[in-house]
FIVO-987808 format. One record per residue (C-alpha): x, y, z; residue in three letters. Coordinates in pm, whole numbers, plus 50000, padded with zeros to 5 digits. Layout:
N
XYZala/...
//
This chain:
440
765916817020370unk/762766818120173unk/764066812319779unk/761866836119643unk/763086862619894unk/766906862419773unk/765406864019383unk/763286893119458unk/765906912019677unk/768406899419393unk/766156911319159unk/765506948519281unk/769176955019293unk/769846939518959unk/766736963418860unk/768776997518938unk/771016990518621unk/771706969118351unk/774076946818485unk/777376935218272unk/780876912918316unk/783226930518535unk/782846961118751unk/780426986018693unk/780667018318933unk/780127058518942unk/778497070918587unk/777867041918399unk/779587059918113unk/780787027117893unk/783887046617827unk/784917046618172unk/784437007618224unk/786986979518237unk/786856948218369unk/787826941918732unk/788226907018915unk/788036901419212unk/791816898119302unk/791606932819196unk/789326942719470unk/792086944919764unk/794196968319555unk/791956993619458unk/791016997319831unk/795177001819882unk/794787030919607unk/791647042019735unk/793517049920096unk/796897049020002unk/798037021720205unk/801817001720131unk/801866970020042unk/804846968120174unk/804676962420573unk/807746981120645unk/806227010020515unk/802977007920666unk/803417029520940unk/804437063520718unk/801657054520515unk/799527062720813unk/801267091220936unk/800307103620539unk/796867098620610unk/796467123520915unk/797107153720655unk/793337141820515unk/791537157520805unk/790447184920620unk/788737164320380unk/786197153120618unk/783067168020646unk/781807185420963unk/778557178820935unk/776387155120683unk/774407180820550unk/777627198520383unk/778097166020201unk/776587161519810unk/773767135619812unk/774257101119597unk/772147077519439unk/772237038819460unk/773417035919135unk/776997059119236unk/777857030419438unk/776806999819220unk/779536977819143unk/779826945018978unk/783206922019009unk/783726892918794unk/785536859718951unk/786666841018637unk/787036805918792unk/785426787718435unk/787756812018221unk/790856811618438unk/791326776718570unk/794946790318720unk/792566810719024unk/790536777419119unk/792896762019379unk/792276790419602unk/788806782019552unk/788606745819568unk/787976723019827unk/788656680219774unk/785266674719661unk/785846695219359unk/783886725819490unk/783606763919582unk/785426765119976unk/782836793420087unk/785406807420338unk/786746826420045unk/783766840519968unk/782876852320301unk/786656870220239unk/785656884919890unk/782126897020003unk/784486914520302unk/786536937320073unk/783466945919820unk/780946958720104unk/784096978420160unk/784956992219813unk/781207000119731unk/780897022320039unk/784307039319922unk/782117046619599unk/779457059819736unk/781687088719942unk/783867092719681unk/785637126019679unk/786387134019302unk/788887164919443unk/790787140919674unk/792917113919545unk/792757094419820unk/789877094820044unk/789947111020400unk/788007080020546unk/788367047020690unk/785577019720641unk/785316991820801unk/782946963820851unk/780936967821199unk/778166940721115unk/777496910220899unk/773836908020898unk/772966883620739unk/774006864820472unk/771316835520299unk/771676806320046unk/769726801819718unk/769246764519597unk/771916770019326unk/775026749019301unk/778456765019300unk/780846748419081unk/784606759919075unk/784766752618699unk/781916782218626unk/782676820818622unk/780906838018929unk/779896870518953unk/779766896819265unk/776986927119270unk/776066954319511unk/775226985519652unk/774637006919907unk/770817000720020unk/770567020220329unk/772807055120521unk/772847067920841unk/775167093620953unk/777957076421013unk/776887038820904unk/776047021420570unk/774236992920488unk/775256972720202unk/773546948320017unk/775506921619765unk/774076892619593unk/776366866819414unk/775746846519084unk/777256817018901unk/777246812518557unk/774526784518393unk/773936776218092unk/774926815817966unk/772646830118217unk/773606844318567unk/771356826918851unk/771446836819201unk/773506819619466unk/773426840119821unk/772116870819907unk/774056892120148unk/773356921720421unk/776586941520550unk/776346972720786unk/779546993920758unk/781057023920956unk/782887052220877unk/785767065421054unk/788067094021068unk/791217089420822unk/793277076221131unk/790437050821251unk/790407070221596unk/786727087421577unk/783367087521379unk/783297102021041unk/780107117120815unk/778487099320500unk/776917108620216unk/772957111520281unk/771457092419991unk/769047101419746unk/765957079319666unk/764607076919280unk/762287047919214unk/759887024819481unk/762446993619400unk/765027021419558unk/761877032019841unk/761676996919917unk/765376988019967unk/766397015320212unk/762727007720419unk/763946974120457unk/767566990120614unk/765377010320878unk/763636977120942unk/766846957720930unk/768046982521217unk/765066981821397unk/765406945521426unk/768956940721518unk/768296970321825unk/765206945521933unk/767566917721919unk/770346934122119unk/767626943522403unk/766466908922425unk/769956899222429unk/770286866422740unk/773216888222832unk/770836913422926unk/767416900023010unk/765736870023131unk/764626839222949unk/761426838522848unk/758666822023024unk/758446798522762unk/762036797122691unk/761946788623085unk/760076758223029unk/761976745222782unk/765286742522942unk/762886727423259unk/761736701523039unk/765126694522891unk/766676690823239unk/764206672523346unk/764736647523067unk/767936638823175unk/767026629823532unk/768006591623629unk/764646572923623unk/766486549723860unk/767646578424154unk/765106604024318unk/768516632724280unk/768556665124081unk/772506655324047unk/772476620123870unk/772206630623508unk/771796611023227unk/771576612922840unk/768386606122635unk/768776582922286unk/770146600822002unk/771046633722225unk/775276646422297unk/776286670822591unk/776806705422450unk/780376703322604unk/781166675922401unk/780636694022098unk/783576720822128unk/786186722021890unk/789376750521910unk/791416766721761unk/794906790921774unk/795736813421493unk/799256834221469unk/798046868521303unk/800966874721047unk/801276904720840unk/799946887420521unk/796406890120642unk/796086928020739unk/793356949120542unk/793856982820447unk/794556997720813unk/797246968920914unk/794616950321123unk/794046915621058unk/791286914020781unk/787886907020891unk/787176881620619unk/790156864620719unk/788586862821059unk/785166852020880unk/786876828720687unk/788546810920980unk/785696810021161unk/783786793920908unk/785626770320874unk/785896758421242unk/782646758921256unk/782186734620936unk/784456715521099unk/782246712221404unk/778996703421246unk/780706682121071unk/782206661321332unk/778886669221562unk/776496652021272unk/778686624121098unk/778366635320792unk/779226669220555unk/777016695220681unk/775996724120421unk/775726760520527unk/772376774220480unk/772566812820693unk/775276829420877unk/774076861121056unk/774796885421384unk/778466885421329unk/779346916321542unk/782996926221491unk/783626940321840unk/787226949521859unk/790016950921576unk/792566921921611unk/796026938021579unk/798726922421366unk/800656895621606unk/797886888321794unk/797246850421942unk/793836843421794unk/792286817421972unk/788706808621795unk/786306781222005unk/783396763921861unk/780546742921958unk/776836732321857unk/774326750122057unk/771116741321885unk/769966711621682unk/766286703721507unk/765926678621265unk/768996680520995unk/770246715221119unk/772786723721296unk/773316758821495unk/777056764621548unk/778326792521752unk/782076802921731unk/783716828221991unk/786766842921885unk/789546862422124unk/792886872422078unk/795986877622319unk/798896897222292unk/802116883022294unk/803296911322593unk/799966903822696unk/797976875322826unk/794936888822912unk/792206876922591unk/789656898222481unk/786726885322275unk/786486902621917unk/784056888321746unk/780576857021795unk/779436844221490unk/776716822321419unk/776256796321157unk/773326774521058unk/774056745320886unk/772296717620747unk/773546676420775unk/773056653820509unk/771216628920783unk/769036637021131unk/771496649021345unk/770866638221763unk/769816662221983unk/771996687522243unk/771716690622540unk/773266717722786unk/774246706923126unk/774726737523314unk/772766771423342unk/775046787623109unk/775076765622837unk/771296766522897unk/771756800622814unk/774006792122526unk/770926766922360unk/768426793122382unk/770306817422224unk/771306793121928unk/767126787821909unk/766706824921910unk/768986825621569unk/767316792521420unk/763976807721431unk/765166839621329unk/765266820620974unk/762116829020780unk/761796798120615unk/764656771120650unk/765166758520286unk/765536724220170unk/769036719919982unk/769216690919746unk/772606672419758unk/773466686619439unk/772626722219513unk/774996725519790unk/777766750419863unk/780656731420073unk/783956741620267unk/
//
């Protein structure tokens, strides 16, 4: 991502209030603050819907939430208007000033493991859409949120020690009728001053208060251009991922030029020596796609279910990520670096005792980057039919060139142009220095 895109995005929501340690939400009114940390997070979305933290009890907890149907609004114009700043919230991770939360944060090489992050940025696009359709005559509210759509999420060139405080902040940017775009930016602490690390797009949904149908959100209410600016960027942000989805290889034809491409490549792996479209062979410095899988199985216990005892997407995120790490890592010879992850599409809920079976392989190379795609399904244990829940795409980038991939069959032809389609989609790869990275 282009550097001085995060800053300015980073900067227009820092703009809508003076930010301070902790979380900041509703009001402002200083006498209504207190510090929250980001442990904290989880169980003030419990309060918020009244689920048990107890998994016996989880399913009267939900049989409590059908009697908040008549909290839920009929139609979006009966519900009160809100402003960017209602949902503006700021969450404090104290890793410099509580060295007792780092090894949950740490990975051998003494830094942040950015899986947990992807988890934490999960359950705040959460809570600040709970803000902004708060219901001050309800104490718990009648809806469920969940995430439908990571975006996108970019890197800054700032380095993310697990021995400095970081700090969360976000918003609601952009409302539908039933959807919410959220945008979050994270900082780490340097030299006393907060400096930009990632910049974040979420799209969240609201449903009904037993997660069976839509449900209405509040309309929001624009108040300066920063503000303007922000929500034209969600309609474009929209616009863009319904373009995508149209052009989707699942649904249309390459390219012409895309056609040439994979031509060329097969072409290029033609035996010189045989006059036979079946004798293939490798060009220096280049690995068959299917030699680049790796796999997974997960068991889906209890202890990861959000809010609505499904597994927690973050936990999916996280799990994910870190497959996929593992792949570019073992694809390039040496620690790769995330740059973007984006188009993570969360397609069905993964119930609790689900098989979760994630696979993941390079699909894309160019010069030090590496385009990693990672499929997830689950299975029942009754059931072995799998279902696929979620694709997520990751661009990293290898300390060293990485050698080329190349697909050997139409649908991993398929597979290469669609990992180009979310390369380019990157406005401006950035260059990280070694010690700017953010690692595992």
């Amino acid at each position: 991502m282009d550097i001085e895109r995060c800053k300015r995005l980073c900067t227009l929501s820092k703009g809508l209030l003076a930010p301070s340690r902790g979380l900041t939400q509703g009001s402002q009114n200083p006498e209504k603050q207190r510090v929250f940390h980001i442990h904290e997070v989880r169980d003030k979305l419990r309060e918020i819907v009244g689920a048990s933290t107890n998994w016996r009890d989880h399913v009267k907890a939900m049989e409590e939430r059908k009697l908040l149907h008549s909290f839920l609004a009929t139609s979006q114009k009966g519900l009160p208007p809100r402003r960017m700043k209602d949902s503006y919230i700021e969450v404090l991770l104290p890793l410099g000033s509580q060295p007792e939360l780092r090894e949950k944060y740490l990975t051998v090489q003494n830094t942040v493991r950015f899986g947990r992050i992807l988890e934490d940025l999960d359950s705040l696009g959460v809570l600040i859409c709970y803000m902004h359709n708060k219901i001050h005559s309800a104490k718990m509210s009648p809806l469920s949120i969940v995430t439908a759509l990571v975006d996108r999420i970019d890197m800054c060139k700032k380095c993310l020690s697990p021995e400095q405080d970081i700090k969360f902040s976000g918003h609601v940017s952009w409302v539908g009728k039933t959807s919410m775009e959220v945008k979050m930016h994270m900082f780490q602490l340097h030299d006393n001053e907060f400096s930009p690390v990632l910049d974040a797009t979420f799209v969240m949904v609201a449903r009904d208060s037993e997660n069976k149908g839509p449900a209405f959100v509040n309309p929001l209410t624009l108040e300066s251009p920063e503000e303007e600016e922000l929500f034209r960027q969600g309609e474009l942000n929209k616009g863009t991922r319904v373009a995508f989805s149209s052009m989707s290889l699942l649904k249309m034809a390459p390219t012409a030029e895309e056609r040439t491409t994979i031509h060329e490549m097969f072409l290029n792996t033609l035996d010189p020596k045989t006059i036979s479209f079946r004798s293939r062979v490798l060009p220096p410095n280049a690995v068959w796609m299917e030699n680049s899988k790796l796999k997974s199985l997960d068991i889906c216990h209890p202890q990861e279910r959000n809010i609505f005892n499904r597994i927690f997407g973050g936990f999916l995120m996280r799990r994910a990520y870190e497959l996929g790490w593992a792949t570019a890592c073992n694809f390039g010879g040496s620690r790769p670096f995330i740059v973007t992850v984006d188009d993570i599409m969360f397609q069905k809920p993964v119930e609790v005792g689900s098989l979760l079976f994630l696979s993941s392989q390079v699909c894309f190379t160019q010069g030090n980057y590496i385009q990693v795609r990672v499929h997830s399904e689950v299975a029942s244990l009754q059931d072995k039919e799998h279902m696929t829940t979620n694709v997520f795409h990751f661009t990293f980038m290898s300390e060293k060139e990485v050698p080329l991939v190349f697909p050997r069959t139409y649908g991993e032809s398929m597979l290469y142009l669609d990992g180009q389609r979310h390369f380019n989609s990157i406005s401006a790869p950035v260059t990280l220095k070694k010690d700017y990275l953010i690692k595992p």
